[in-house]
C-alpha positions as CSV (number, residue, x, y, z in Angstrom):
1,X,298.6,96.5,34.8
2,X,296.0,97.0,32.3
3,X,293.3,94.7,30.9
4,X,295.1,93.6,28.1
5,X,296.4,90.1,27.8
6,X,299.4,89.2,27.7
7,X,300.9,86.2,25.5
8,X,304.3,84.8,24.9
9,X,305.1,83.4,21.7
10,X,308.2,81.4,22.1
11,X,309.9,81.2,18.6
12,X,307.9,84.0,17.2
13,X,310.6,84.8,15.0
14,X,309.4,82.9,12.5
15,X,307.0,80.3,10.9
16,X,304.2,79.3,13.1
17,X,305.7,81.2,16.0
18,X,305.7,84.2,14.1
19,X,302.1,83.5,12.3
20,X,300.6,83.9,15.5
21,X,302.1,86.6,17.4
22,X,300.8,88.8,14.1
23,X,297.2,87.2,14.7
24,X,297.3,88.1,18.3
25,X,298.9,91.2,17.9
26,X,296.3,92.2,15.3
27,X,293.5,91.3,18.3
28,X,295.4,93.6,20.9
29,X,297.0,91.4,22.5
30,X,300.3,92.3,24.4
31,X,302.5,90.2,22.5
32,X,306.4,89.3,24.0
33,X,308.2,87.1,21.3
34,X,310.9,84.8,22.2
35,X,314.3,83.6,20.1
36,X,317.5,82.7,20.1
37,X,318.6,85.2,16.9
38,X,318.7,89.0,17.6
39,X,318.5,89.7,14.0
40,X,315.1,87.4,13.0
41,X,314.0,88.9,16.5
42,X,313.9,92.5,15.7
43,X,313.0,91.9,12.1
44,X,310.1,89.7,13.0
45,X,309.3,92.5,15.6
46,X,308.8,95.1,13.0
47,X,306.9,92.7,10.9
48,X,304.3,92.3,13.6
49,X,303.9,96.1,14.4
50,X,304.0,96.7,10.3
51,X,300.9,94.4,10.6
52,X,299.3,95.4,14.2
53,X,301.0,99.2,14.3
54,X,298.8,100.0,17.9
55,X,299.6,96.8,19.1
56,X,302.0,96.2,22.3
57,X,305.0,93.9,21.3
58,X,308.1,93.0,22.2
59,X,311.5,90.6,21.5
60,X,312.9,89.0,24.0
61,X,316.5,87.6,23.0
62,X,316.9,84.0,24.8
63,X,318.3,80.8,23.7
64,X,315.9,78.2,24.5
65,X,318.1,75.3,24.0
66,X,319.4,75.5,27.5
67,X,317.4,75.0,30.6
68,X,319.3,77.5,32.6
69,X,318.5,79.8,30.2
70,X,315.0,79.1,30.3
71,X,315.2,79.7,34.2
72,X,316.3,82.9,33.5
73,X,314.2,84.0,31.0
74,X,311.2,82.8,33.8
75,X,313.0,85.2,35.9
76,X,313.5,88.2,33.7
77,X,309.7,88.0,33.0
78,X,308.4,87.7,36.5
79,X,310.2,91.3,36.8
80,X,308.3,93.0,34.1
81,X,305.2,91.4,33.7
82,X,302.5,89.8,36.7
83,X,300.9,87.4,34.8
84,X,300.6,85.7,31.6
85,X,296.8,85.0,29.6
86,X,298.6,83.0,27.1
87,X,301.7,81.1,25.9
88,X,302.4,79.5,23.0
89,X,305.3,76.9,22.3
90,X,306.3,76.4,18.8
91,X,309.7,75.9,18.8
92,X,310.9,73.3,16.2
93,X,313.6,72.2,14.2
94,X,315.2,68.8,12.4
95,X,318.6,68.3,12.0
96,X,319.8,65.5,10.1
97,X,322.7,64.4,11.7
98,X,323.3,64.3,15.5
99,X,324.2,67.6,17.1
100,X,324.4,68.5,20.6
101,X,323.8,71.7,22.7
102,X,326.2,73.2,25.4
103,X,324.9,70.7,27.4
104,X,325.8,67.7,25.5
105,X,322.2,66.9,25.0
106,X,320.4,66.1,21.5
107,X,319.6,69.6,19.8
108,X,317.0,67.8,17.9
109,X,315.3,66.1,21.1
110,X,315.9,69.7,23.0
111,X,314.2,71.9,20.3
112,X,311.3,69.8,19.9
113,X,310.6,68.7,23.3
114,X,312.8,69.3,26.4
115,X,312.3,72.9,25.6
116,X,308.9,72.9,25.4
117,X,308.5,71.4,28.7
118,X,311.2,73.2,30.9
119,X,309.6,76.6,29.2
120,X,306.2,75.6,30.2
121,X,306.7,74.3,34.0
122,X,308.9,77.5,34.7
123,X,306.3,79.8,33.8
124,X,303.7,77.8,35.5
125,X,303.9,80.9,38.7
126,X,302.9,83.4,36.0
127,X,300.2,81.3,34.7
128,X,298.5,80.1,37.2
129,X,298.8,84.0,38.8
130,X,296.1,85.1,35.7
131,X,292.4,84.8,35.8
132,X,292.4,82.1,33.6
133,X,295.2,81.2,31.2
134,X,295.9,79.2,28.0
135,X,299.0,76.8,27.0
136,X,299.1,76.0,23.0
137,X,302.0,73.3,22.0
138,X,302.3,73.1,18.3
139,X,301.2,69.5,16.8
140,X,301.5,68.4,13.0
141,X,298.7,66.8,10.8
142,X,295.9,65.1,12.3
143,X,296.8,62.1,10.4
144,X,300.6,62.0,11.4
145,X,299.7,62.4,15.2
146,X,296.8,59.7,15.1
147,X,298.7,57.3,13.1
148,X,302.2,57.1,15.5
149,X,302.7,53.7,16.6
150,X,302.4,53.4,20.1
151,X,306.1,53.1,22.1
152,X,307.5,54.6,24.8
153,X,309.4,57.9,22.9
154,X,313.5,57.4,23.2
155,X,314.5,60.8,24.8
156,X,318.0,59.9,25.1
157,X,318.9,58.2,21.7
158,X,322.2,56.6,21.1
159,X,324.6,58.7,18.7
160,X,325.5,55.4,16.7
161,X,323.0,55.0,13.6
162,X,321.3,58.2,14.6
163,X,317.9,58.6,13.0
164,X,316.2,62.4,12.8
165,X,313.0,60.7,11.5
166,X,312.8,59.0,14.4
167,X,313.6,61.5,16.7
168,X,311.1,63.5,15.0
169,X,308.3,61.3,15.7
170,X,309.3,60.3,19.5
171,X,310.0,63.9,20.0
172,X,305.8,64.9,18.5
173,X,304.4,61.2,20.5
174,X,306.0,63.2,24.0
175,X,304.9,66.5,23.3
176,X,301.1,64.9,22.9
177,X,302.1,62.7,26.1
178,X,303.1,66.2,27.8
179,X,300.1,68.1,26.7
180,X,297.9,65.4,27.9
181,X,299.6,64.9,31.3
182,X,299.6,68.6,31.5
183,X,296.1,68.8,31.2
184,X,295.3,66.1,33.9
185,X,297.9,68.1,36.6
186,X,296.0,71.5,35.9
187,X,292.1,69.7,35.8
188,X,291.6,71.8,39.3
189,X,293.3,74.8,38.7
190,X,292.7,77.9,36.1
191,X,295.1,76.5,32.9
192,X,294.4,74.5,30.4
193,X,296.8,73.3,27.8
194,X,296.0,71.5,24.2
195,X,297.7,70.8,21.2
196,X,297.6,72.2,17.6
197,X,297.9,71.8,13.7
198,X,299.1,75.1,12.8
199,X,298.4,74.7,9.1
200,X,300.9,75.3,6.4
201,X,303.0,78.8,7.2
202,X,305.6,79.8,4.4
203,X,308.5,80.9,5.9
204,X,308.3,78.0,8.4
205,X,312.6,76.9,8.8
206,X,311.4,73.5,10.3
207,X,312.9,70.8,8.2
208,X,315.5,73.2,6.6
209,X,318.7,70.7,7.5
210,X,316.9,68.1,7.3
211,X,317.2,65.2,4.1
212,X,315.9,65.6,0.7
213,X,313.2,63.2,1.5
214,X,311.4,64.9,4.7
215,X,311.8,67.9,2.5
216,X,309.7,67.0,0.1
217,X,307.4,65.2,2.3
218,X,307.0,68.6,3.9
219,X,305.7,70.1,0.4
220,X,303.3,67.2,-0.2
221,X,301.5,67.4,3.2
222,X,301.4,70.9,3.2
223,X,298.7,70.8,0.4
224,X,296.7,69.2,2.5
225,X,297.1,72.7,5.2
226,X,295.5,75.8,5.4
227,X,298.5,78.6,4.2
228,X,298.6,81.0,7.4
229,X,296.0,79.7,9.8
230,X,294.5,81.8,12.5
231,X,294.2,78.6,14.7
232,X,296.3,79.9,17.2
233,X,295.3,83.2,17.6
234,X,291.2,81.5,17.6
235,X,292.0,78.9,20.7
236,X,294.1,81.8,22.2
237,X,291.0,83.9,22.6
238,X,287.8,82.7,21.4
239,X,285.9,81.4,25.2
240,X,284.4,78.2,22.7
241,X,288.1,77.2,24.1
242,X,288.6,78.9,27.4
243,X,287.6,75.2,29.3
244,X,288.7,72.5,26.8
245,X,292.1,70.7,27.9
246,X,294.1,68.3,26.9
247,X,292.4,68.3,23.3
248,X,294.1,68.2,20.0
249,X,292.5,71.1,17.8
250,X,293.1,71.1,13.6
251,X,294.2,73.8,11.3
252,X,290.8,75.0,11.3
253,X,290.1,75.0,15.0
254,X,288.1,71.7,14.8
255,X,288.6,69.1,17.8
256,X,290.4,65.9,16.2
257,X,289.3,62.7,18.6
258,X,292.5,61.1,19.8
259,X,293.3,57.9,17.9
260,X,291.1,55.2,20.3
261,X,293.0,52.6,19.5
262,X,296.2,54.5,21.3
263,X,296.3,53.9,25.4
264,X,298.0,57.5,26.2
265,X,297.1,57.4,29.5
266,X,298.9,53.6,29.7
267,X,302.0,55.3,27.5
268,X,302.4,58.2,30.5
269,X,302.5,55.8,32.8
270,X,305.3,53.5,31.6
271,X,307.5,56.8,30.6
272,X,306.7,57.5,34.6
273,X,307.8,54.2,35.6
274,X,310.5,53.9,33.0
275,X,311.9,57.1,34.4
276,X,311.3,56.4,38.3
277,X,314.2,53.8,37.4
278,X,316.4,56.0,34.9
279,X,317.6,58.6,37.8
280,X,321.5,58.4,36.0
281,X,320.0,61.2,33.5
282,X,320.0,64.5,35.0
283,X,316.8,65.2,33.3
284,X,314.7,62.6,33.7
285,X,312.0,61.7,36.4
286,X,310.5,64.6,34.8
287,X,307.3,62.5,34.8
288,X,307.2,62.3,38.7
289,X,306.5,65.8,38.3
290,X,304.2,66.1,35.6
291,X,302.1,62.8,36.0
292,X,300.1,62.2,38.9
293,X,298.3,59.4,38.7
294,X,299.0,57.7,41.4
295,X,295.5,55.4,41.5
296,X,296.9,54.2,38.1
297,X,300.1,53.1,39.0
298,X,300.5,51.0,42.1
């Protein structure tokens, strides 16, 4: 293997995903996009090089809504690459009304947060086997992520009055839970993770089934974005980053303080007791795994 690092962009067909496999591509970087559409994928790939034309990159076709997948895809990297410098999750998507995946789990709750976190914890070999390695989850507006009211975020809603919004907002509270649960599990090792506002990106499909009024939410707070941020590319690479974890970074790269009035360490906790008792859910306990804070709990 060469010097050059390697980063995954999961849903780097498009949007955000896409946004910043062109700014790391552009800065060398080995780039392997992942995504569910062989079409987007090999279009999006030819964007990138069109943009970065020395630049190492690759589509990787995998459907991220299924954990076995995911395991697989872990796999099928582990046998081409040794290690990976960088990995960014931006997956996303709202769906208005209720819709499940082959495994009869909430697409919306899947896309925007189970995926994230099964893609993250199965790569963890590959990570941890680079000198030093970076996780970037995509976030939303400073203001929207400061501002959630604290609860423990319903992973498993009911399908009777079904609410996106909602889902929406549990799904961004437990990716910020994740990233900073993440980043207390990996304080020893060489990995740090954080959380980002990627700014306002065009051809972003988040929010494309969802109802007129998110929609046009969207376009209001997108004035207040940067169009096309380098954000990701910037904590990807730039050592100002290559120690900070568990932080929450703006469109611009500038650390947002977490909302004091929030106990997140207190919300872990409860979603790791709550789910020491939920064991009929194949997927949860998760927490047992991913928070360890065992001084805090007994």
């Amino acid at each position: 293997m060469t010097n050059t690092k390697i980063a995954i962009v999961a849903g780097g067909t498009s949007g955000v995903g896409k946004r910043t496999a062109i700014d790391l591509a552009k800065k060398q970087v080995h780039v392997i996009i992942i995504g569910s559409n062989s079409q987007k994928g090999e279009t999006a790939l030819q964007e990138i090089k069109a943009e970065a034309p020395t630049a190492e990159v690759e589509f990787i076709q995998a459907d991220l809504s299924r954990r076995q997948n995911i395991n697989q895809l872990a796999t099928q990297l582990s046998q081409r690459i040794d290690h990976i410098d960088i990995l960014v999750t931006t997956m996303g998507g709202l769906f208005n009304h209720y819709q499940e995946t082959a495994d009869q789990l909430d697409l919306n709750i899947v896309i925007n947060y189970w995926a994230h976190y099964w893609l993250i914890t199965a790569l963890e070999p590959l990570l941890t086997a680079a000198p030093q390695s970076r996780v970037l989850v995509v976030g939303a507006l400073p203001t929207i992520v400061n501002h959630i009211t604290p609860h423990l975020p319903e992973l498993h809603p009911k399908v009777q009055d079904y609410n996106s919004n909602r889902v929406s907002t549990d799904t961004l509270l437990a990716r910020v839970l994740m990233v900073r649960g993440l980043a207390d599990h990996w304080q020893n090792s060489t990995i740090t993770v954080n959380l980002f506002h990627p700014g306002n990106v065009p051809d972003s499909s988040y929010g494309a089934e969802s109802n007129l009024w998110f929609k046009a939410l969207g376009q209001i707070l997108a004035r207040f974005s940067t169009k096309n941020s380098n954000v990701g590319s910037r904590l990807a690479l730039e050592p100002a980053f290559a120690k900070q974890s568990g932080s929450f970074y703006d469109d611009k790269a500038r650390l947002v303080p977490w909302n004091k009035n929030t106990p997140w360490h207190l919300h872990s906790n409860c979603l790791l007791l709550q789910h020491k008792k939920e064991l009929r859910h194949p997927f949860l306990g998760w927490h047992k795994l991913l928070f360890k804070f065992p001084n805090k709990i007994d």
